[in-house]
N, C-alpha and C positions, 0 to 999 in steps of 0.2 A: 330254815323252812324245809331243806330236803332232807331231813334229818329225822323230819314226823313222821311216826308209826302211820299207816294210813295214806300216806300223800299218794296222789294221782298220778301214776307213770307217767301219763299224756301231760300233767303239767309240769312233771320235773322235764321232758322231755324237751318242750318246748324254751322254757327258761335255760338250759344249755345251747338251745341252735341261739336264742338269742346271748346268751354271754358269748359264744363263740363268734358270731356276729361283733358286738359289741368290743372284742379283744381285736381282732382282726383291724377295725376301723382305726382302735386307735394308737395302735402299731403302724399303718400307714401314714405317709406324708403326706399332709393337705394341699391339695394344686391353688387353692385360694389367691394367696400373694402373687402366684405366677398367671393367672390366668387375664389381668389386663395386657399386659405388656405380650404375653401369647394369641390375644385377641388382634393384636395389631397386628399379627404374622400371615391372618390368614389369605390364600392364594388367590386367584379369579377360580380353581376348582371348586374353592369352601374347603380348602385342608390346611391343618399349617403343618409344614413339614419342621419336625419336633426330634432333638436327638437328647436325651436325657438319661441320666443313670435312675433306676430302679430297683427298690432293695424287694429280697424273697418278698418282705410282708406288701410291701405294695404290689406287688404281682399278684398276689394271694387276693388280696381284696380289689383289684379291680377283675379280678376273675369272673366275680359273681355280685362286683356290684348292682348293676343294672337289673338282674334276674331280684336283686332283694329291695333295691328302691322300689320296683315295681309289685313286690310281698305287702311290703311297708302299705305300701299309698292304697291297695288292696283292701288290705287289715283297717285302714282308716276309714277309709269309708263305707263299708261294712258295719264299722261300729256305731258311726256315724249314723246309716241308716237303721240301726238297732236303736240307738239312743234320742231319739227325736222327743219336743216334747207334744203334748198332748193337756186339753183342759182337766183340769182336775176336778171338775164340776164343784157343787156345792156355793156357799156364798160367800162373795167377799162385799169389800165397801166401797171398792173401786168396782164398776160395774164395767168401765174401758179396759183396764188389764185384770182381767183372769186369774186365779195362780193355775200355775202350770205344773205336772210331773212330767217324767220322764215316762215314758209311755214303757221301757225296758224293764226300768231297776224299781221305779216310782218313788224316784229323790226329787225333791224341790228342782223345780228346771234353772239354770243349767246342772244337770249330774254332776257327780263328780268327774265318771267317766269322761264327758265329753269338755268340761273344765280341761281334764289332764290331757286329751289331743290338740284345745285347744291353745293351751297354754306352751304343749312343744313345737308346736305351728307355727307359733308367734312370730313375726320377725321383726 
């Protein structure tokens, strides 16, 4: 795709901060496994006092995590708020459920769009 005559600097642009994103993460160690047994550490201040080895790449991404989880969840509901659905008037045979569009794209409610934030939300 960045390879098309034509393509939109803004969106090749974009698509690199997030591979660059996207590289960074998964170069970094996951605190996951460590993080019950760090739960139990923590002080009467609310700290746990933590001595751990850290490589470049996890320095690197927790640099700017927070500044980009909080891009992320941004971007989410932003689209979210773009993506809502909306009657599509006309008639159907169910007179209790409506069909609905997407009030944005005007795909069959749920979009795709919002299928695919809901779908990486999912837990």
């Amino acid at each position: 795709m960045r390879d098309e005559p034509g393509a939109d600097p803004r969106e090749l642009r974009l698509r690199e901060r997030l591979e660059s994103i996207r590289a960074r993460s998964e170069k970094s160690t996951s605190w996951r496994p460590s993080t019950q047994y760090l739960g139990r550490l923590v002080n009467r201040a609310g700290y746990v006092p933590v001595r751990t080895r850290l490589t470049r790449e996890d320095l690197m991404f927790l640099a700017d995590a927070r500044d980009e989880v909080m891009m992320f969840t941004e971007l989410a509901v932003r689209l979210i708020d773009l993506h809502r659905p909306q009657d599509a008037g006309g008639i159907t045979s169910d007179p209790t459920s409506p069909i609905r569009r997407c009030r944005s794209c005007m795909w069959r409610w749920p979009c795709p769009t919002f299928r695919a934030i809901e779908e990486n939300l999912h837990t």
